[in-house]
C-alpha positions as CSV (number, residue, x, y, z in Angstrom):
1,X,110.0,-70.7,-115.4
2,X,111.9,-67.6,-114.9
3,X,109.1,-65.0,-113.7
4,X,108.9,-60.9,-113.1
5,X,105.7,-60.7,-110.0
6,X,103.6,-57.4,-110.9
7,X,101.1,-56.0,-109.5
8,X,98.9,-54.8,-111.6
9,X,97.9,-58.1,-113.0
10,X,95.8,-59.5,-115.7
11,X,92.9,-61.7,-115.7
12,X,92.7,-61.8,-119.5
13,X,88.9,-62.3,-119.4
14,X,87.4,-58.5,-118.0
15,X,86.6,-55.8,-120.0
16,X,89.5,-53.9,-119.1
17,X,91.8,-56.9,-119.7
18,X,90.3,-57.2,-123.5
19,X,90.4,-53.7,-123.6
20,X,93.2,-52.1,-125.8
21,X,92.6,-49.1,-123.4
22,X,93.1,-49.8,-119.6
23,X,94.9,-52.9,-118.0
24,X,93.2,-52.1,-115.1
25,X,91.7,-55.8,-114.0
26,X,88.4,-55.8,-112.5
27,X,89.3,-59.0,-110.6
28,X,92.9,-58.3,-110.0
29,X,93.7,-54.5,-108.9
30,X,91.1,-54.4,-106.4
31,X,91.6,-57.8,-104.8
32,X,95.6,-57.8,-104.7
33,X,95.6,-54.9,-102.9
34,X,93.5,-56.5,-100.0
35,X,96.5,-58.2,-99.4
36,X,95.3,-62.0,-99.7
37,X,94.0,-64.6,-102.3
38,X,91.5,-64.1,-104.6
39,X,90.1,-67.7,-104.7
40,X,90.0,-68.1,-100.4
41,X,90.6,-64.4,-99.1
42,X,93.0,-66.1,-96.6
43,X,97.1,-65.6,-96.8
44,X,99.8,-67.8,-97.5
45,X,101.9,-67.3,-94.7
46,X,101.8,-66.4,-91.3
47,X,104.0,-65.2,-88.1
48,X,103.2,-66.2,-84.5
49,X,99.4,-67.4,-85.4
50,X,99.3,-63.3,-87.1
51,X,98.5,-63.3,-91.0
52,X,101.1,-61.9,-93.0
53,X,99.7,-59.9,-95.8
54,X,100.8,-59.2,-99.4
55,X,102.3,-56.1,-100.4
56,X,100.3,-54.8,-103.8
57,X,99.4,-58.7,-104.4
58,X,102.8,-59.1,-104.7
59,X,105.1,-59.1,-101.7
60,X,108.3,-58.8,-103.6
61,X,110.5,-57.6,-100.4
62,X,110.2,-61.1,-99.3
63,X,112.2,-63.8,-100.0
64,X,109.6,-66.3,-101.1
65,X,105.9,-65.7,-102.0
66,X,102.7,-67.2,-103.3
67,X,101.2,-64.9,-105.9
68,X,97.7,-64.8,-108.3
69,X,98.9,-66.6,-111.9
70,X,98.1,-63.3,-113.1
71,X,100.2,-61.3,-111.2
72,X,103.6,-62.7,-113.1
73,X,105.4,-62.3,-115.9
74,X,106.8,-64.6,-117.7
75,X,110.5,-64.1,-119.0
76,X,113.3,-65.2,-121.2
77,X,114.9,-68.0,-119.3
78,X,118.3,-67.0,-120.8
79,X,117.4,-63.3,-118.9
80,X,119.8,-62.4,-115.8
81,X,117.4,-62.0,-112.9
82,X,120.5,-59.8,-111.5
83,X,119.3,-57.4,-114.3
84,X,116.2,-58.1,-114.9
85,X,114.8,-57.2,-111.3
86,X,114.8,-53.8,-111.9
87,X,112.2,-54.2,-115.1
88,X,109.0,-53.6,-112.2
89,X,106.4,-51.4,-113.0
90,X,108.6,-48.1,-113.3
91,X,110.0,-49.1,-116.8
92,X,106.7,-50.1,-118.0
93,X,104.8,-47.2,-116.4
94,X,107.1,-44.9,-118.1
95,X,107.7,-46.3,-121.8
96,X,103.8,-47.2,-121.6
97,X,103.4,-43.5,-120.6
98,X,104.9,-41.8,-123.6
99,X,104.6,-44.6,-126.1
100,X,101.1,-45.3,-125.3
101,X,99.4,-41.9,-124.2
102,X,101.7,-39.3,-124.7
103,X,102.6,-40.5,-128.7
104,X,105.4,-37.9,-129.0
105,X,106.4,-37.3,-132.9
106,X,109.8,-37.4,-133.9
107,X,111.7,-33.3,-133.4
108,X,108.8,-32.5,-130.5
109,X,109.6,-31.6,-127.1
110,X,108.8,-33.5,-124.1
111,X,108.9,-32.2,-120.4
112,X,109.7,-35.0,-117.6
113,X,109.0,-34.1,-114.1
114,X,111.2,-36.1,-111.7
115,X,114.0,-39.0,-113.1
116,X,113.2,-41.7,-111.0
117,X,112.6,-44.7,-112.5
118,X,109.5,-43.8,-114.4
119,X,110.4,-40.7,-115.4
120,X,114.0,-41.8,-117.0
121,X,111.8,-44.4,-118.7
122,X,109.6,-42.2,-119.5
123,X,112.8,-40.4,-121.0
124,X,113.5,-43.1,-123.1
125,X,110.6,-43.9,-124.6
126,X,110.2,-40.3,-125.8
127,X,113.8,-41.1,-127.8
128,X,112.5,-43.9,-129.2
């Protein structure tokens, strides 16, 4: 399977996973960012006999990586990945953002502070 690695994962059983509200996973946002497993507390992968930690659950500047089920995405397996790396949490925090929270009706104004990825998604979803 073709797979996006996020880190603000999903345990789909938490009240904030079943919540229509928050996605913010008891189980997952607080353990992921200890940077090792959830079921052992121990990492994957090591360096002269030194533990090598996860970055935000996640370690996506590495090459290879073991990750919670929770903390992927699954994804079209027709999608580019030469594209679709880019789809991390700043398009999602952005359209979520104004689609979700923000709600903007169609002829209202919307103010954007910084473009970076968020914000230009941000951006977009307030065209939408």
């Amino acid at each position: 399977d073709k797979v996006l690695p996020i880190f603000t994962g999903e345990c789909k059983e938490c009240r904030h996973c079943k919540s229509s509200e928050s996605n913010m996973c008891d189980l997952l946002r607080i353990n992921t960012d200890r940077g090792a497993m959830i079921g052992d507390g121990k990492t994957r992968f090591s360096k002269n006999g030194q533990p090598i930690h996860h970055f935000l659950g996640t370690s996506t500047f590495s090459e290879y990586t073991v990750v919670h089920v929770g903390c992927l995405a699954k994804i079209n397996p027709e999608a580019p990945l030469d594209k679709v790396c880019v789809l991390s949490c700043g398009i999602s925090t952005g359209l979520g953002a104004t689609l979700n929270v923000a709600k903007p009706t169609k002829g209202s104004t919307v103010a954007i502070f910084g473009l970076g990825a968020v914000g230009l998604a941000a951006a977009e979803g307030a065209r939408l």
